[in-house]
C-alpha positions as CSV (number, residue, x, y, z in Angstrom):
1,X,-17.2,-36.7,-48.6
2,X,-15.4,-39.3,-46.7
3,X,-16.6,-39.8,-43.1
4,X,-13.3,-38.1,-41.4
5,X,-13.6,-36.8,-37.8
6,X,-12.9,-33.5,-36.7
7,X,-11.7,-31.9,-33.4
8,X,-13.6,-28.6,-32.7
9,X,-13.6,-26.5,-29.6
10,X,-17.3,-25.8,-28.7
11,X,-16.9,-22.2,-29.6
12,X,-16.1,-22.8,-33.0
13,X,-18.5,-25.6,-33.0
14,X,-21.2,-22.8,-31.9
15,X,-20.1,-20.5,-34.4
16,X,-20.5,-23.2,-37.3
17,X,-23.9,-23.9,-36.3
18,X,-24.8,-20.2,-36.2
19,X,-23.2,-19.7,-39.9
20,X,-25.2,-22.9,-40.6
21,X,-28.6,-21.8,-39.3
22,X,-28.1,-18.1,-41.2
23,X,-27.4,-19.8,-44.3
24,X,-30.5,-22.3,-44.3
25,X,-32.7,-19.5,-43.7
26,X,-31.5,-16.2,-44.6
27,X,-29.2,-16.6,-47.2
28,X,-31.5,-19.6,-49.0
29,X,-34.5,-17.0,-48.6
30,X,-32.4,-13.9,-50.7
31,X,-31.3,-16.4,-53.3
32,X,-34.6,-17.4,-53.9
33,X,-35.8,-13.5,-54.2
34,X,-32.5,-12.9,-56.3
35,X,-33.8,-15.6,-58.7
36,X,-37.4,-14.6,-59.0
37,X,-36.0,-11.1,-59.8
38,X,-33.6,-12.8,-62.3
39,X,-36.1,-14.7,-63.7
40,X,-38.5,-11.6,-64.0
41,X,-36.4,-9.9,-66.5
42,X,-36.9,-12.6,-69.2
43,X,-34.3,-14.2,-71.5
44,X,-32.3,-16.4,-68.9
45,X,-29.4,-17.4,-71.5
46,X,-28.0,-13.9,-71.4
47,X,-29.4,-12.9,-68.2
48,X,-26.5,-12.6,-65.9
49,X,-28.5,-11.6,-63.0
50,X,-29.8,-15.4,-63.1
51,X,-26.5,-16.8,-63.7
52,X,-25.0,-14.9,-60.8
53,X,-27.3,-15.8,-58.6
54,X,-27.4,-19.5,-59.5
55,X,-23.7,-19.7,-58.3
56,X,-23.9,-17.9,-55.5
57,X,-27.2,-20.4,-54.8
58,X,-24.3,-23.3,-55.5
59,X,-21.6,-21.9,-53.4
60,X,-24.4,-22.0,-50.5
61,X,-25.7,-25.2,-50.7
62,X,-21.9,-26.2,-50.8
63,X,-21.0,-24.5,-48.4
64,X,-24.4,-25.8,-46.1
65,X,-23.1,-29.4,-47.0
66,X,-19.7,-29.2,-46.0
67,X,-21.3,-27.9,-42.2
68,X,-23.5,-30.5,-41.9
69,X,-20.5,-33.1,-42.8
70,X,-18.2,-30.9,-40.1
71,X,-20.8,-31.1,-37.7
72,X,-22.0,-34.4,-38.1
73,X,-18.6,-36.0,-37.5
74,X,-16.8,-33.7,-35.4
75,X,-16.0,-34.2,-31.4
76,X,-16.0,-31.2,-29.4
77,X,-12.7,-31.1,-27.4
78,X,-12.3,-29.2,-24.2
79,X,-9.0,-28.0,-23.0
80,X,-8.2,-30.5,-20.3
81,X,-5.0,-30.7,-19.0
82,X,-3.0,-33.2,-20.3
83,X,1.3,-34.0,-20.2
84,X,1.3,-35.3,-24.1
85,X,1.0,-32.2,-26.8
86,X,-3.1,-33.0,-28.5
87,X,-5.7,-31.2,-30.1
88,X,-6.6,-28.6,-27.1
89,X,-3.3,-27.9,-26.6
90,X,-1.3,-25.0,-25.8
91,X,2.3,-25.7,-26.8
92,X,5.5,-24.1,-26.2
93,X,8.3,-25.0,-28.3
94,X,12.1,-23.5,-29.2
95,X,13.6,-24.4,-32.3
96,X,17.1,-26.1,-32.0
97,X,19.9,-23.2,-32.1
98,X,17.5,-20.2,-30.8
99,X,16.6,-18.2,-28.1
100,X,13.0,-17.6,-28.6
101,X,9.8,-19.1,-27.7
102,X,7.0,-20.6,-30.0
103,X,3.1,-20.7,-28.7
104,X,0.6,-22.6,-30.9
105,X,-3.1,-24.0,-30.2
106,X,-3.2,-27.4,-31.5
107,X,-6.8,-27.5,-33.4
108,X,-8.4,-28.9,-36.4
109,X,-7.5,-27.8,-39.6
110,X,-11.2,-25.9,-39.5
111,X,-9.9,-23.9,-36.4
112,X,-6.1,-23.5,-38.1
113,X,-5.1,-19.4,-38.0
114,X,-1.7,-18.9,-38.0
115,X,-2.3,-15.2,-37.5
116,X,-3.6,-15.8,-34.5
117,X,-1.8,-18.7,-33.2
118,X,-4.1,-21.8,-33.9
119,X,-2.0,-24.8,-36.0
120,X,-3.9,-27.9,-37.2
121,X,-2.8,-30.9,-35.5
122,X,-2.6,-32.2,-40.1
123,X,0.0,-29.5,-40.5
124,X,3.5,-31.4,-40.8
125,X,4.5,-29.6,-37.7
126,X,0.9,-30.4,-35.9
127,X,1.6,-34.2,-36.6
128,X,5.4,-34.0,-35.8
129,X,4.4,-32.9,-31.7
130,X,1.4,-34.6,-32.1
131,X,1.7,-36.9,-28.6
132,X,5.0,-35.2,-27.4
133,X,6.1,-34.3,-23.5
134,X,7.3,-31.6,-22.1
135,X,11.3,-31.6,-22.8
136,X,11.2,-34.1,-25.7
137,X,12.7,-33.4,-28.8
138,X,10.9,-34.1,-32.5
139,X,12.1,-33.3,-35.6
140,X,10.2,-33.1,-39.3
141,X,10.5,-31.4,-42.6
142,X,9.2,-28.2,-43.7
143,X,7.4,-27.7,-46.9
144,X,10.6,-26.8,-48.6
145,X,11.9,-29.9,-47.5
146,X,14.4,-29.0,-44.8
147,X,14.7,-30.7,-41.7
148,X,14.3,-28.3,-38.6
149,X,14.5,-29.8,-34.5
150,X,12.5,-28.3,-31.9
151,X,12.0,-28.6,-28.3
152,X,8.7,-28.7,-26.4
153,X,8.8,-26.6,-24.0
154,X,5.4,-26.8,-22.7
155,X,2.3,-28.4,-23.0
156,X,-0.8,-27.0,-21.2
């Protein structure tokens, strides 16, 4: 995996270590037992109790790697007040012609949940605010390639 950074808040960088720790130990230990089981019942060309558990035993160690790659290269941000929109950021923005208000967090596309407000700063609409002021315009194309102007509003 390339050696990219990433911005984390220190709760999810808490809650990645947590998964992390769970998966070393816990999960690694029933996959083990899952495949000792498997391996019990004989034949292991047509045993699919083997073959399932030797993905799920991939998917893990997978998943394992690409925590310690988040958490080796990733900066824990704090939400210090800042004028320019950045990762941390609260941001209030109106698109040109309406009436109504935006919010977003500004996070790292690990944090990103548009359900529940948080936008990845690698989003074309992170990067298009991405070091924006309060009251300055930005504009940049959607993923169906229209062009749509917004306003920031706030940054806090």
């Amino acid at each position: 995996m390339p050696e990219e950074e990433h911005y984390l808040t220190e709760e999810k960088k808490k809650q990645f270590e947590e998964e992390l720790k769970v998966l070393q130990t816990v999960k690694r230990k029933e996959i083990a037992e899952q495949l000792d089981y498997a391996k019990s019942l004989g034949d292991l060309s047509e045993n699919a109790e083997y073959h399932q558990a030797r993905a799920e035993q991939a998917n893990t160690e997978s998943r394992i790697a690409k925590l310690e790659h988040i958490l080796k290269y990733s900066k824990t941000i704090s939400h210090a007040k800042s004028d320019k929109v950045q990762v941390g950021s609260k941001v209030v923005i109106r698109k040109k012609g309406d009436t109504t208000d935006k919010e977003f967090n500004l996070v790292d596309s690990e944090e990103s949940d548009m359900s529940v407000g948080n936008l990845s700063f690698t989003s074309p609409l992170g990067r298009a605010m991405f070091g924006k002021k309060k009251g300055e315009e930005f504009t940049f194309v959607t993923p169906s390639g229209s062009k749509a102007t917004y306003t920031v509003k706030k940054v806090s």
